[in-house]
N, C-alpha and C positions, 0 to 999 in steps of 0.2 A: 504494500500500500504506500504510496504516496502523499502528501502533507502539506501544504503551501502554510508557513507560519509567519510572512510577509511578503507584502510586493512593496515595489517601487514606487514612489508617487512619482519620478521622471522617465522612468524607461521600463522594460519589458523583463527588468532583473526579478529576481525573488529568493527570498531564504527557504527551506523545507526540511522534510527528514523524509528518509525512507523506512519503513517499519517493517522489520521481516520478525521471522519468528524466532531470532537469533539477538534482536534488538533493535537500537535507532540509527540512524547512519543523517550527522546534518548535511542539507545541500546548500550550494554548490561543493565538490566532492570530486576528486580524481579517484577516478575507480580501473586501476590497472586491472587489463584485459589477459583470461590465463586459458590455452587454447589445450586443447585434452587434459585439461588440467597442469597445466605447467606455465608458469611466468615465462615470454620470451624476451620483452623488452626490458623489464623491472629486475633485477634482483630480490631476494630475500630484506639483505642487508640496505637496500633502498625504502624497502616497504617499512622498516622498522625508523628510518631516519623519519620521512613524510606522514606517520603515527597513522600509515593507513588502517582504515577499520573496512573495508569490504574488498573482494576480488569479483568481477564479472566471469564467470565460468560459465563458456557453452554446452549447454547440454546437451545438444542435436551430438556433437561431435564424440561425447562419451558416451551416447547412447548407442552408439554404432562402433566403438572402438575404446577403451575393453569392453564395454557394455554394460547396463544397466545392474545383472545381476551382478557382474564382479564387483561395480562400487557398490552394491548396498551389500556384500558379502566382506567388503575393505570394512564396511563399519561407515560408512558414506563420505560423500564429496573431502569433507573438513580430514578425516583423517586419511584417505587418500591422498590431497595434497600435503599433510601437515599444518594445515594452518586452523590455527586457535585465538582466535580475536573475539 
């Protein structure tokens, strides 16, 4: 879910959060992109400098490659990649 907690009174900006079932995430927000579940452009060690709190993971792409069962039998996505935010 999505949140609009202001707008702009000069332009088309706005603050929000994203609300997942893991927690709040405020916006605006770089959200490094991790494609089978792997950071390509980001580091680890970068995500910890920028206090990232979310990763965008495709899931069409691990749906198909290792596949659905094998990450819900890893224990899911979060421990599949290691990441615990």
């Amino acid at each position: 879910m999505f949140k609009i907690l202001k707008n702009s009174k000069w332009s088309k900006l706005r603050i929000g959060e994203i609300i997942t079932s893991h927690g709040k995430v405020e916006t605006p927000v770089f959200i490094p992109p991790a494609t089978y579940g792997a950071l390509k452009a980001t580091g680890v060690d970068d995500l910890e400098k920028i206090r990232a709190e979310i990763i965008l993971v495709n899931a069409l792409h691990l749906h198909f490659k290792p596949g659905d069962k094998f990450i819900k039998e890893f224990g899911g996505i979060h421990k599949f990649m290691n990441w615990y935010k």
